[in-house]
C-alpha positions in Angstrom: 1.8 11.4 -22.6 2.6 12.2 -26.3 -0.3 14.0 -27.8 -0.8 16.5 -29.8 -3.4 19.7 -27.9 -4.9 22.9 -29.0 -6.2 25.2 -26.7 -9.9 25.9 -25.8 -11.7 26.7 -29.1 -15.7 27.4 -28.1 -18.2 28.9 -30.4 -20.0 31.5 -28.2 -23.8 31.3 -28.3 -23.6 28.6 -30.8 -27.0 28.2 -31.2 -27.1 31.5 -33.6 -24.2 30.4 -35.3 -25.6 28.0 -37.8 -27.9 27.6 -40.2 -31.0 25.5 -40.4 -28.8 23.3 -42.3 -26.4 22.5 -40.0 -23.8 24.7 -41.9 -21.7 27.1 -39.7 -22.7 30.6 -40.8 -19.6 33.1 -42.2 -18.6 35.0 -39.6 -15.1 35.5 -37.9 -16.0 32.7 -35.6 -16.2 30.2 -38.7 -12.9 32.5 -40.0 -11.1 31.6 -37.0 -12.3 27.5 -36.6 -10.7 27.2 -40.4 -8.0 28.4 -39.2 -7.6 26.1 -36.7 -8.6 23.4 -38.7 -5.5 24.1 -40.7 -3.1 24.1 -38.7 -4.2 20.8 -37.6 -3.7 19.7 -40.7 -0.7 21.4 -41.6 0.5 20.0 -37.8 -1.0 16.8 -38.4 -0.2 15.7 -41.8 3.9 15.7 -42.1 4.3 14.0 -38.4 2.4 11.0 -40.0 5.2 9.3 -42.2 7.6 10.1 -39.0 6.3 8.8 -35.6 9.1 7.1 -34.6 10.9 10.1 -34.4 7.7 11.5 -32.4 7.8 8.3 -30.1 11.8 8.2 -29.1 12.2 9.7 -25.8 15.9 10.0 -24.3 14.7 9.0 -20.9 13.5 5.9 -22.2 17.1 6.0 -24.9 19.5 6.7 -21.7 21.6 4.2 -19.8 21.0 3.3 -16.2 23.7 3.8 -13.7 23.9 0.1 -12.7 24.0 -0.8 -16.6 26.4 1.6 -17.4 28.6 0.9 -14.6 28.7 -2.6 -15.3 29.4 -2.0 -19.1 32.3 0.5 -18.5 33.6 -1.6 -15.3 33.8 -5.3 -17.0 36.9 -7.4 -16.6 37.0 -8.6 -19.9 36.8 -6.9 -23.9 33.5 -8.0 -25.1 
């Protein structure tokens, strides 16, 4: 699978961490969530123009046996 994943990110109590407007409130929990944000971003953003470098994988690049055998074993110069 070819994803990108962070790790577990929970607000504690969350409940008291925002405001009646739906805001997050300035704490080092909000400190720490912006941070995370980005790096998302920062992860996120230069991978876009370049997903087929992302999305080739050797094992799905590499020979088989039987192919390569039959390609280094021919009677004849192609």
């Amino acid at each position: 699978m070819r994803l990108l994943t962070i790790p577990n990110q929970s607000v504690a109590k969350g409940w008291d961490e925002f405001d009646d407007g739906g805001r997050m409130k300035l704490s080092p929990c909000c400190v720490l969530m912006v941070d995370l944000i980005e790096d998302l971003v920062r992860l996120a953003l230069p991978t876009c123009d370049i997903k087929d470098h992302h999305l080739d994988r050797y094992s799905e690049r590499v020979e088989s046996h039987d192919a390569l055998s039959r390609r280094v074993c021919q009677t004849k110069v192609v």
